[in-house]
KEROTOR-488429 format. One record per atom (N, C-alpha, C): y, x, z; residue in one letter. Coordinates in steps of 0.1 Angstrom, whole numbers, plus 5000, padded with zeros to 4 digits. Example, Ala and Ser with C-alpha at 12.3 -4.5 7.8 and 13.67 -1.06 7.14 Angstrom:
2
494351325078A495551235078A496751325078A497851285071S498951375071S500051295079S
This chain:
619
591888301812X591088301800X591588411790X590488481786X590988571781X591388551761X591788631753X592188621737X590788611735X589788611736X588388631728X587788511732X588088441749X587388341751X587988221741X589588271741X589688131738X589888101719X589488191715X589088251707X587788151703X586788201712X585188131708X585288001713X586287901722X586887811726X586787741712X587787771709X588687721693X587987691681X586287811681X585587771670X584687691676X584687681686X582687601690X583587451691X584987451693X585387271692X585687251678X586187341668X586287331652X585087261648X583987421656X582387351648X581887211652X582687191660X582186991666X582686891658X583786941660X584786811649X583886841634X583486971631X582786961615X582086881617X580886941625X579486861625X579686701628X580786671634X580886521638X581186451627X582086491617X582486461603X581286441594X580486571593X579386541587X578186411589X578486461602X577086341609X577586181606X579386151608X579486061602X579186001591X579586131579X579586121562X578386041557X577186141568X575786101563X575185991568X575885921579X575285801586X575285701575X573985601577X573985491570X575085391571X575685411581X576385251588X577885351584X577785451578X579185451568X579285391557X580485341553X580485271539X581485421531X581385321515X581885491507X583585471510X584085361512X585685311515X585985381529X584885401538X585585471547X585985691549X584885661534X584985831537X586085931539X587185891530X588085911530X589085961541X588885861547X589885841563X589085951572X587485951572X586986031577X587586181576X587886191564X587686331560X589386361569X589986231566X591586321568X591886311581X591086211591X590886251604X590486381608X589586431604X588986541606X589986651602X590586631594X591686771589X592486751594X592986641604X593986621609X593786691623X592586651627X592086681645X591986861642X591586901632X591587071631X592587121632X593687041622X595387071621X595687091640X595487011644X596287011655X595487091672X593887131666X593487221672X593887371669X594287351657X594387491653X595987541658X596587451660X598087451665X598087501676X597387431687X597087501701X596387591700X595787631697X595087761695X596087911692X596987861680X597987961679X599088001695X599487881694X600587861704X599987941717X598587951723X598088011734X597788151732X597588161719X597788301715X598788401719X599388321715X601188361715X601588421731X601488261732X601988311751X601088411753X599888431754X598588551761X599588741755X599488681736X600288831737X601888841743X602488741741X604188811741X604788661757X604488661767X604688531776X606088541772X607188661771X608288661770X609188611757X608888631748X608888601732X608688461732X607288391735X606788261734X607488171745X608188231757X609188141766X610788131754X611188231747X612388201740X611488061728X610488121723X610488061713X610387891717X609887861728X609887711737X611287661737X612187741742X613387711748X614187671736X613687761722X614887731706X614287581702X612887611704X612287461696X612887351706X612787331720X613787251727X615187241722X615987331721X617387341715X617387291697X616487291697X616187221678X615887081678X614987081688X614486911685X615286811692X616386881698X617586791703X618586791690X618486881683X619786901676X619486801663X618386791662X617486721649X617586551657X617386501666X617486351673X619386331673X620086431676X621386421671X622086401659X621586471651X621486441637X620786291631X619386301634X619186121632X619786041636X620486011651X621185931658X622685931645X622986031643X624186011636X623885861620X622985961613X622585891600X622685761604X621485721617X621085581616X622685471623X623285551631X624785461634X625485471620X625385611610X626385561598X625685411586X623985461588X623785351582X624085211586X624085201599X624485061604X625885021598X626585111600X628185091594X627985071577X627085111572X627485111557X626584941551X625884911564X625484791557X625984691557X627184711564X628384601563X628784571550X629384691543X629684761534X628684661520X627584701521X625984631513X626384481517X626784401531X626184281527X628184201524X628984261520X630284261518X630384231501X629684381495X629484341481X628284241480X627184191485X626284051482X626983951483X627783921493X628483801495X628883721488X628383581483X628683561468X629083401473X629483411485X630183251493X632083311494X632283421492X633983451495X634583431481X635783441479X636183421469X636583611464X636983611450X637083731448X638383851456X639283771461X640383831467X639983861484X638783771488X638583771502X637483881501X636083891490X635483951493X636084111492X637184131483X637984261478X638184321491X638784201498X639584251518X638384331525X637184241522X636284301531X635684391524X635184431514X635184561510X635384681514X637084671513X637584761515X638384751528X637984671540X637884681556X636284771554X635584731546X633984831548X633884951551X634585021539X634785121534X635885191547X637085151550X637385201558X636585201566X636085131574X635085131589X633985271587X633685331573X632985401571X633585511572X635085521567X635385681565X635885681579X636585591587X636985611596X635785661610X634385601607X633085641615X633085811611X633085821600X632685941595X633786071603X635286051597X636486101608X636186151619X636086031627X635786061645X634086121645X633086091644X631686141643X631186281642X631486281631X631586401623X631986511629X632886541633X633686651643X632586631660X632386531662X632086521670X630386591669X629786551662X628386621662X627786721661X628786791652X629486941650X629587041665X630486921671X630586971686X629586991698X628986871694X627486911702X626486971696X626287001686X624987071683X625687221684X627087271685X627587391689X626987381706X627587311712X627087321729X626087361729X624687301720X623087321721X623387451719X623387501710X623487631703X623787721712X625287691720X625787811729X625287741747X624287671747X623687631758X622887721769X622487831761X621487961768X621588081754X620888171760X621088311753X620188311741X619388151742X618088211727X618988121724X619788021725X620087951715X619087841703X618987891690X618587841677X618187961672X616787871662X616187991651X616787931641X618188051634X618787971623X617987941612X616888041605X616088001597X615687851598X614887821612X614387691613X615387571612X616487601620X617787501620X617987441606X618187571598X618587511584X617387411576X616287481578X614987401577X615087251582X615687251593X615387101598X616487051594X617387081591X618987001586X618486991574X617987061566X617586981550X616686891548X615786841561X614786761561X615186621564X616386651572X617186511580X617586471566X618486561558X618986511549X618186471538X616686501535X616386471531X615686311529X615286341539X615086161549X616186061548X617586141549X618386011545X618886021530X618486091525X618986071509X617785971506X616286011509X615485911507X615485791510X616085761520X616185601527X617785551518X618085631513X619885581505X619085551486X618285641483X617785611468X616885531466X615585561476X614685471472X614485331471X615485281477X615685091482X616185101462X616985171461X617885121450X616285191436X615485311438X614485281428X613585211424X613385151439X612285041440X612584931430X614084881434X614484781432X614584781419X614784901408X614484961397X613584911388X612784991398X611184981392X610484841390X611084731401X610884591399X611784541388X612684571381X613584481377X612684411363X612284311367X611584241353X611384281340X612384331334X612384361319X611484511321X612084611332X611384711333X609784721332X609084591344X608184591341X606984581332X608084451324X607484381313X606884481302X608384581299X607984721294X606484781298X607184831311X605784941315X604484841313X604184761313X602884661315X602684671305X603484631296X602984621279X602684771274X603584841280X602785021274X601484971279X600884991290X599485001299X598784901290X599084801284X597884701280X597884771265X598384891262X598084911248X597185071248X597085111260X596085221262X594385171249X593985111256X592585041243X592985131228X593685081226X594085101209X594685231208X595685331220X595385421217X594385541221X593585481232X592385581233X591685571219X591185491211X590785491201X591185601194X592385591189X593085641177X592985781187X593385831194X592885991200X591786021200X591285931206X589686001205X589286051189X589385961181X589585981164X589986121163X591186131168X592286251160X591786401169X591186391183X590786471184X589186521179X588286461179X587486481171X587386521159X588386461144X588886541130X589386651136X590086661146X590986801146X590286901156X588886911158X588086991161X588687161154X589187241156X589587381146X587687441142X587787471131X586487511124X586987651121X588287701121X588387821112X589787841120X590388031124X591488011128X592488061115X592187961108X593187971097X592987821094X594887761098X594987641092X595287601080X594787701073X595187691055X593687671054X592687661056X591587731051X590787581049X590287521040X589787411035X588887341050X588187471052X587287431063X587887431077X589487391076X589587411089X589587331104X589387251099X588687131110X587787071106X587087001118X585786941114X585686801101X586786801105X587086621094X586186661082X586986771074X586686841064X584986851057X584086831072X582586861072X582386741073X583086611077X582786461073X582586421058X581386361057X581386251043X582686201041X583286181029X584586091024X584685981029X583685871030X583085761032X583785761050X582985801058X583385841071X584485871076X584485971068X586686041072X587585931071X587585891056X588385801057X588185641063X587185611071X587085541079X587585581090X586985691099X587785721111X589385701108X590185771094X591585771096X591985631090X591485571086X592085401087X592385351103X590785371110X591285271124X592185391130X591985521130X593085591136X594885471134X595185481120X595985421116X596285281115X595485221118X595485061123X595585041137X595385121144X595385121159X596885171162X597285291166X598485401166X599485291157X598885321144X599985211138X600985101136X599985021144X600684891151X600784851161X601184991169X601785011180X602684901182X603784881176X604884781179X604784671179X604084601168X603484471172X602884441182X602084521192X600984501202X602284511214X603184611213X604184631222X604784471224X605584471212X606584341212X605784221215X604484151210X603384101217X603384101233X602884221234X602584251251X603984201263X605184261256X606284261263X606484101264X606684041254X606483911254X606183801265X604483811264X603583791276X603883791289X604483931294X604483991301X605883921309X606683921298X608383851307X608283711309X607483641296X607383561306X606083491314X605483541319X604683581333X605683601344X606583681339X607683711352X608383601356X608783501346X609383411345X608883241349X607583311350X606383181353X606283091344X606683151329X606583021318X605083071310X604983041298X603282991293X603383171287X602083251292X602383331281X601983351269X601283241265X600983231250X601983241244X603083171248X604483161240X605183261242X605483301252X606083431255X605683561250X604283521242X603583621237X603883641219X603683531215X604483481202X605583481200X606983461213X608283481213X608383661209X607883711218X607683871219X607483921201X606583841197X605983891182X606983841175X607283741171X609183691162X610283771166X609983781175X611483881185X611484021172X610184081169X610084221163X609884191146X608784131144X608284111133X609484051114X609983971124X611183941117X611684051109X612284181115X612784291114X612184361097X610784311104X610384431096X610284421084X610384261075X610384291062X609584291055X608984251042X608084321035X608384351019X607384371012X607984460999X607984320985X608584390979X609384320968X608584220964X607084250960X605784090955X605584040969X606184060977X605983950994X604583980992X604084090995X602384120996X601984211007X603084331008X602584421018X603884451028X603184521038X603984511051X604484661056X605384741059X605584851062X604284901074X603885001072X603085031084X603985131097X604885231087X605685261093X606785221103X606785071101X607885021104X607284931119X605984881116X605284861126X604684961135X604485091136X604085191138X605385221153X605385341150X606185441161X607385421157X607985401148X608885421143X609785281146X609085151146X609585051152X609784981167X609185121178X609085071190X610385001193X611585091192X612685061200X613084931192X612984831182X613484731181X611984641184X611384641185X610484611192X610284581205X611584661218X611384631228X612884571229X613784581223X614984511223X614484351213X614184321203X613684211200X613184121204X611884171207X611084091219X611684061231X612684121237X613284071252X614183981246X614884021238X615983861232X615483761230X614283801222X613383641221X613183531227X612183601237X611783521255X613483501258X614383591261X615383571272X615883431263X615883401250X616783281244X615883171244X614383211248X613483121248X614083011261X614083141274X614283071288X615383041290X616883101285X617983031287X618082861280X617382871266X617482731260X616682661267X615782701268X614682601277X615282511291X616282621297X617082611313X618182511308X618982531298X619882411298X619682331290X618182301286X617582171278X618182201261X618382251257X618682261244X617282311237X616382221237X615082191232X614882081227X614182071220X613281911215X612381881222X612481741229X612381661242X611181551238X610281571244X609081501242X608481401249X608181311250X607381241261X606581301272X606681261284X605981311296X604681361297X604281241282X602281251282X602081321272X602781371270X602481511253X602081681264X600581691260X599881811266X601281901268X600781991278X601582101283X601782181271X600682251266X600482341253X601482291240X601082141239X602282081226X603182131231X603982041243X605382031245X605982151245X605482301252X605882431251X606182511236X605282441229X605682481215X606682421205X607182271209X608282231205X609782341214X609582361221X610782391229X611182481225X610082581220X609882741214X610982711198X610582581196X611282611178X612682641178X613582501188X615082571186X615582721184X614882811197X614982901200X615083061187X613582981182X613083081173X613383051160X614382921158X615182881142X616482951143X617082981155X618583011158X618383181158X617383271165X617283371163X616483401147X615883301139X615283341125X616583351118X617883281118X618783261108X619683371113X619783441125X620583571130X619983671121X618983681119X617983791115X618183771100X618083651091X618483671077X620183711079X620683671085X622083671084X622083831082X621683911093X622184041094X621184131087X619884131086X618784181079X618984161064X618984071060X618584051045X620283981035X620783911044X622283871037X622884041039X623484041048X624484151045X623384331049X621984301045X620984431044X621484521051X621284481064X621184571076X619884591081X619084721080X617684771082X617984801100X617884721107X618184751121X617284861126X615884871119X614584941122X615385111118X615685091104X616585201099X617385251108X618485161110X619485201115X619585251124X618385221140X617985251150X617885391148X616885411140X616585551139X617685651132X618485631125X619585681119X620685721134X620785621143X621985621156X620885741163X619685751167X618885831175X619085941167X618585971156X618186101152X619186231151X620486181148X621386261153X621986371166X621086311176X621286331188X620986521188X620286561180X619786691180X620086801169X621486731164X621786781150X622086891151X622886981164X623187081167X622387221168X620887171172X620187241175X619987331168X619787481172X619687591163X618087661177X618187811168X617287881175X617787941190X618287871198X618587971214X617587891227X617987941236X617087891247X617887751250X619187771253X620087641252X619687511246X619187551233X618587431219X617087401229X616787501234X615187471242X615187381254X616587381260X616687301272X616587141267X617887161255X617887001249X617186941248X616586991240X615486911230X614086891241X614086971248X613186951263X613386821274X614686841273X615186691282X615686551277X615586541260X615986421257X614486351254X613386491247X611886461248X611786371263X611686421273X611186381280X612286241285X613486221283X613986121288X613785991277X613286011266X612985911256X611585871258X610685951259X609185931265X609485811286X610385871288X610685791303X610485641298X611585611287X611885511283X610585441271X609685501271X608485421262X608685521247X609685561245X609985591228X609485721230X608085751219X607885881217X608985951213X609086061222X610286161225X610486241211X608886271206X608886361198X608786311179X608986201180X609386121170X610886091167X611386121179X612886101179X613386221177X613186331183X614086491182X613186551172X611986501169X611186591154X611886531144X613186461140X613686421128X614286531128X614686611138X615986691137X615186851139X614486851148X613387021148X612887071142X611786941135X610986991124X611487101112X612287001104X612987061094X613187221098X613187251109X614287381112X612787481114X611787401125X610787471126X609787531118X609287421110X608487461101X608887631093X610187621087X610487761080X610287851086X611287831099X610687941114X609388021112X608687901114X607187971121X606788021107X607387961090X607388031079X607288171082X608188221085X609488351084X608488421093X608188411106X607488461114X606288491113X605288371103X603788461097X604188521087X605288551077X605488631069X605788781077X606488771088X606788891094X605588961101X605188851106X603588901110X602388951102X602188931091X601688971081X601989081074X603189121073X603789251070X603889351074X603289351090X603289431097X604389461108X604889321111X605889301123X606789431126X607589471111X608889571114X609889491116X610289551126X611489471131X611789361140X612789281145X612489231154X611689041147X611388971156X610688841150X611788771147X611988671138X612788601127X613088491142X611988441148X612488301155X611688341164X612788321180X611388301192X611088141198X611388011194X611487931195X610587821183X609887861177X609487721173X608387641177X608287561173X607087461178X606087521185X605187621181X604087661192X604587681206X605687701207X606487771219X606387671225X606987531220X606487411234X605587361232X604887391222X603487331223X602887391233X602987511233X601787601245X602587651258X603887671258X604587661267X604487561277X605487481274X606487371283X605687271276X605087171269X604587061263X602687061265X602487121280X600787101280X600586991285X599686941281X598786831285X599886751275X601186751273X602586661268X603586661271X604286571265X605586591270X605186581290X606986651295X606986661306X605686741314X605186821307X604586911310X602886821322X602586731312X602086631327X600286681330X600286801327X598986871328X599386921343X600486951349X600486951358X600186831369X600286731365X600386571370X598886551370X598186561359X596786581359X595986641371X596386751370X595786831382X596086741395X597086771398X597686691412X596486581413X596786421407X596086341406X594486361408X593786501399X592286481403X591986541417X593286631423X592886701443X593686601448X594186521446X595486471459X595286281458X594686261444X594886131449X593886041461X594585991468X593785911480X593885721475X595185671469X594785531464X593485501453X592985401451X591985361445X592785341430X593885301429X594585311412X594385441407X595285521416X594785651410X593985781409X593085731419X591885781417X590785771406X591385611397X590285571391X591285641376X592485631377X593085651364X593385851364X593285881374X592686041374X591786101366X590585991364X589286071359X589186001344X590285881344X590185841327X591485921318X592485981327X593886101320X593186181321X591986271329X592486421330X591886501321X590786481311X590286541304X591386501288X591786381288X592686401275X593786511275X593886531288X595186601291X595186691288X593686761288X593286881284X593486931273X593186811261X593486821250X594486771241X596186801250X597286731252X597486621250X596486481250X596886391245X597186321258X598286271258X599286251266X599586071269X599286031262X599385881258X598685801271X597585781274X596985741287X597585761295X598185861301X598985891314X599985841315X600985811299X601985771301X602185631307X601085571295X601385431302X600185351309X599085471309X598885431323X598985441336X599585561340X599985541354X600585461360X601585411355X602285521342X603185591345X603285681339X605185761341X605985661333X606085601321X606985511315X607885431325X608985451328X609985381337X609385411346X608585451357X608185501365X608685591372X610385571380X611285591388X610285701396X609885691403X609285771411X608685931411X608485911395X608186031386X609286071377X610386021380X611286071369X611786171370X611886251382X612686411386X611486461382X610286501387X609386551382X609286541367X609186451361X609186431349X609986511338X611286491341X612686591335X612386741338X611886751353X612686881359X611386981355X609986971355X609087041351X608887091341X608987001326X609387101315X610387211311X611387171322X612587271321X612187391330X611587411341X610687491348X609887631344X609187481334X608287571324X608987671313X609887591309X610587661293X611487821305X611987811318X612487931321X611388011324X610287981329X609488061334X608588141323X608188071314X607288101300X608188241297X609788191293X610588221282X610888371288X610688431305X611188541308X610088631306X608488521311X607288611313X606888631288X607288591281X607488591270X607888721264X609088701271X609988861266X609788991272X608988951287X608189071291X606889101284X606688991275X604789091268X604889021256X606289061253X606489091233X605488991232X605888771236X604388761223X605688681212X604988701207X606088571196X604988481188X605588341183X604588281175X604688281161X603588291154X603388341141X602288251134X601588171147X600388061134X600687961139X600587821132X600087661138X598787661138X599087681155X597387651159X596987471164X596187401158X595887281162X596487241175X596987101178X598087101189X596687011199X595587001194X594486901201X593887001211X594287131210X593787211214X593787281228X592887351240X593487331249X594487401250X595387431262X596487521261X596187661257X595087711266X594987911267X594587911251X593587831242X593187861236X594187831223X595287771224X595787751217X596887841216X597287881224X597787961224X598088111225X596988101226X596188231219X596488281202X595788151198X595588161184X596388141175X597788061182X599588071178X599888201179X599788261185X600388391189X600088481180X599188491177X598388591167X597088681171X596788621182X595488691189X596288761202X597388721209X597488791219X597288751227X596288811237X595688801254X596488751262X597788771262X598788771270X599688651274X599488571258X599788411256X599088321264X597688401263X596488291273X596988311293X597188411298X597888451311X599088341311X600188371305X601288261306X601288141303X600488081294X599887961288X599487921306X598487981311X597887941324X598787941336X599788041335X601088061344X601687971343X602187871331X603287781329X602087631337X600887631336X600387531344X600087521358X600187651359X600387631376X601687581380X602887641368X603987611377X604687491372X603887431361X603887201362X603287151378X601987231378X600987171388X601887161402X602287311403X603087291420X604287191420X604987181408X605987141410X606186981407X604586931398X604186761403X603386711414X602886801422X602186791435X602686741446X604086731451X604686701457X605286571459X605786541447X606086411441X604786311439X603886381430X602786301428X601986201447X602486301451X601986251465X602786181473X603586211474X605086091479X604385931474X604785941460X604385821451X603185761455X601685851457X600485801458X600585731475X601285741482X601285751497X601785641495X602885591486X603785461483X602285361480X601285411464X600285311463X599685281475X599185371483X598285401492X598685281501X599885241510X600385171517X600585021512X600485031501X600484861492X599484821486X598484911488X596884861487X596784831502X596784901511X596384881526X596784741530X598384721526X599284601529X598484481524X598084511512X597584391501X596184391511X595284461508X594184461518X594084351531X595084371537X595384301549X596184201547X596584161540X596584051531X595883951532X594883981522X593583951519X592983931529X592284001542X591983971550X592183881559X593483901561X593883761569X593683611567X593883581551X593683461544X592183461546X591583521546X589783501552X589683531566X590583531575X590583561588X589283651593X589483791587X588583851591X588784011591X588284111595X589184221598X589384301581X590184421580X590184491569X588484531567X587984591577X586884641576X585784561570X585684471579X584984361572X584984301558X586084301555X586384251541X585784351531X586084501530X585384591524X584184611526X583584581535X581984601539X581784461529X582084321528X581684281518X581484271506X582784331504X582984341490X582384461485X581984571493X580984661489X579484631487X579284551498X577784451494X577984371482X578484321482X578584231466X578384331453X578984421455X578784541442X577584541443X577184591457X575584641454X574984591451X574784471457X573884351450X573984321438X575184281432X575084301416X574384381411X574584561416X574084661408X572584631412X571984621426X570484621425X570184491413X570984351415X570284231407X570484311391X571484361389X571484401373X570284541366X569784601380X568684671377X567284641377X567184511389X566184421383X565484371371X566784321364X566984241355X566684341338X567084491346X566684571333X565384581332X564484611347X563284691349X562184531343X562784411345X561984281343X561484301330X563384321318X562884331305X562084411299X562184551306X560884641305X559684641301X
């Protein structure tokens, strides 16, 4: 056969597998749950036509070339089963090691022996092995005259190791990401999305730009609102956003103990005492800090509320409660048990709060804010302030609430000095290349951790049904940085999985921006609304340069590649615990996966046709 036959070979079986995909797609007796799988069969049966297709190619032009290249991939894929064979005998040795330290029947001197019998068994494996594999993957290598393609070799040695660094971290992030209090956290961010879509949707809509001058009366839309209205929208903005911390310390509440399998009404109320205590009110006992409830009180908010429940459940565990009769409702008796708990932590709280006036809320923020005191104008100051943002946002606490105690002050003048320089006719060099617009339009799109890249990813790559559905409710806020949805609802908050991505992308962005920056002279000189999308915001930071909108776009390609990877690991993780749970579910109805979804798809529809009935009736 000749290059041309097999050539027209290649596409008239491509064009079959299409047409067969399609003809599927469009069959009635497809459901929309199976499309999916359709599609990635089909990319898969191309993938692997298209493979053979090359590879025959190959042999037709070069038989001699394509016999070495057979012979290295043989000499590779031995050397790579050598390699695995090693990992999987050292793993076996090191879980001695793992079930040495669980062992919680030895005494402390016996379990110490076998420890460290463990540990030796491991370096001692490693000793003899080691040398030894070294030895044979040399033999492979000097086995024939092609040998190894060292390019590829190295390729496949980073992948082994990658595979086992994976199989060594991820037991221990999982286990992470489960640890109760973690969750309690992340769940309680997620159940507070409601109240902040609100309060964004609000702030982006006032912060519409009317004028590119943010001095200029008319410069947002608010401005063109009735009084009456504005200041309605910025009440619930501020009632919402605002009491953030109560809804948190609330939510976390609930949430632990759920974990705990106790009531969560109480646990929901423990959660609220846990925080609320803290906060105090003003001198006629009439008003309540908003601030204090706000952003500014998360972090005792999530440390309060976990003491609360946890003294709720330890008092509860060794009976140090008020003990009721057997026939006193569930609801009563839970609420007597609640009081020890919450009299012994109320009189901690005068003791240290109001006797010897310790502002914990204060003081919180006083231990945090320092963290950035150093910071001046260099790129160095840009990495910081880049990775404590994003490792405080990890942790639930707006990043930029915590390092804006310490940037602002510095920024603001900056970007002063810089529209003064700009206005003068930019002699000389710019006062500051670093202030605020820089990570606003740089490294801070879509938000912290750069998660406009994460955005993207999510609307081409996600295949689970979570995040497919939470794809299309983040990715347009993202647009207009607001960042809040994503966080806690995917969420990235404690979201181990996303945490290298998370750190390592803003810092990406800030080298990449900062070199293409200094190649096209832009500097920043306006505050341009931060609701804004990136190109266009950055644009109009800049002072009208073209060149901000190119990099602005540059720095989101290079979030997007570098969350795409990760993002998909992760989703492949949902992917497999929806399938699991699925079959689950099925089994307890003893019926196939398929089946189960073919019902539960009929059910929808039926609703939707009975609920369109029911419209066209009232008609």
């Amino acid at each position: 056969m000749t290059i041309e036959e097999e050539k027209s070979s290649y596409l008239e079986k491509k064009s079959q597998i299409i047409s067969e995909k399609k003809n599927k797609l469009s069959s009635p007796a497809t459901y929309k749950f199976e499309i999916p799988d359709i599609k990635e069969a089909a990319k898969v049966e191309i993938q692997t036509l298209k493979n053979e297709y090359k590879n025959k190619i190959f042999e037709m032009k070069d038989p001699e070339k394509y016999k070495i290249y057979l012979s290295q991939k043989e000499n590779e894929a031995q050397i790579i089963e050598l390699q695995n064979q090693y990992y999987e005998n050292l793993a076996k040795v090191e879980k001695k090691l793992k079930r040495a330290r669980k062992n919680k029947t030895l005494s402390k001197i016996e379990k110490k022996v076998l420890i460290s019998e463990a540990k030796e068994d491991i370096k001692k494996f490693r000793d003899e092995e080691s040398p030894n594999l070294k030895s044979q993957i040399k033999t492979i290598e000097e086995k024939n005259e092609h040998g190894v393609n060292k390019i590829r070799k190295k390729i496949n040695t980073s992948k082994v190791m990658l595979n086992r660094t994976n199989h060594i971290v991820m037991p221990y992030l999982s286990a992470l990401s489960n640890q109760k209090h973690l969750v309690a956290i992340r769940n309680s961010f997620a159940s507070l999305i409601p109240i902040i879509m609100i309060a964004s949707f609000i702030t982006v809509i006032r912060s519409i730009p009317c004028s590119t001058d943010p001095n200029s009366p008319h410069a947002y839309l608010k401005s063109y609102f009735p009084a009456k209205l504005d200041n309605g929208l910025a009440v619930i903005s501020t009632l919402t956003l605002g009491l953030m911390a109560v809804g948190l310390a609330f939510g976390i509440g609930v949430n632990l103990a759920q974990q705990y399998n106790e009531s969560a009404a109480i646990g929901g109320l423990m959660g609220f005492i846990g925080f609320i205590l803290w906060v105090g009110i003003s001198s006629d006992y009439s008003t309540l800090s908003l601030a204090y409830v706000g952003a500014q009180g998360i972090f005792v908010a999530l440390i309060g509320s976990i003491i609360m429940v946890e003294m709720y459940r330890i008092f509860k565990k060794y009976n140090i409660t008020i003990r009721l009769p057997k026939q006193v409702p569930p609801a009563v008796g839970n609420s007597f048990i609640a009081i020890i708990p919450a009299v012994v932590y109320a009189m901690f709280v005068i003791l240290i709060r109001y006797i010897f006036d310790f502002d914990l809320i204060i003081q919180m923020q006083n231990i945090l804010s320092p963290i950035g005191s150093a910071i001046n104008d260099n790129f160095g100051a840009v990495i910081l302030i880049v990775l404590f943002n994003s490792f405080f946002w990890f942790l639930g606490i707006h990043g930029s609430a915590i390092t804006g105690i310490i940037t602002y002050p510095f920024w603001y003048p900056a970007i002063a000095s810089n529209q003064t320089w700009f206005t003068n006719g930019m002699h000389g060099e710019c006062p500051y290349q670093y202030p605020e617009p820089y990570y606003q339009w740089m490294i801070w799109i879509g938000g912290a951790g750069s998660v406009i890249g994460l955005s993207f990813a999510s609307i081409f790559f996600s295949k689970s049904v979570q995040n497919k559905s939470m794809s299309k409710a983040v990715f347009i806020p993202s647009l207009f940085n607001i960042s809040e949805p994503m966080m806690f609802g995917f969420p990235i908050v404690l979201n181990f999985y996303l945490f290298i991505p998370f750190m390592l992308t803003p810092v990406a962005c800030a080298i990449v921006s900062t070199i293409l920056i200094k190649i096209a002279a832009i500097h920043w000189v306006v505050l341009a609304p931060w609701s804004l999308p990136a190109p266009i915001g950055s644009y109009l930071a800049s002072g009208d340069n073209y060149w901000a909108i190119i990099v602005s776009m540059i720095s989101i390609v290079v979030a997007t590649l570098i969350w795409t990877p990760f993002f998909i690991i992760w989703d492949k993780t949902l992917l497999a615990e929806e399938r699991n749970n699925n079959q689950k579910e099925a089994d307890k109805l003893g019926i196939s996966v398929r089946e189960m979804l073919i019902n539960k798809t009929l059910e929808k529809q039926n609703k939707k046709n009975k609920a369109l009935k029911n419209n066209n009736y009232e008609k």
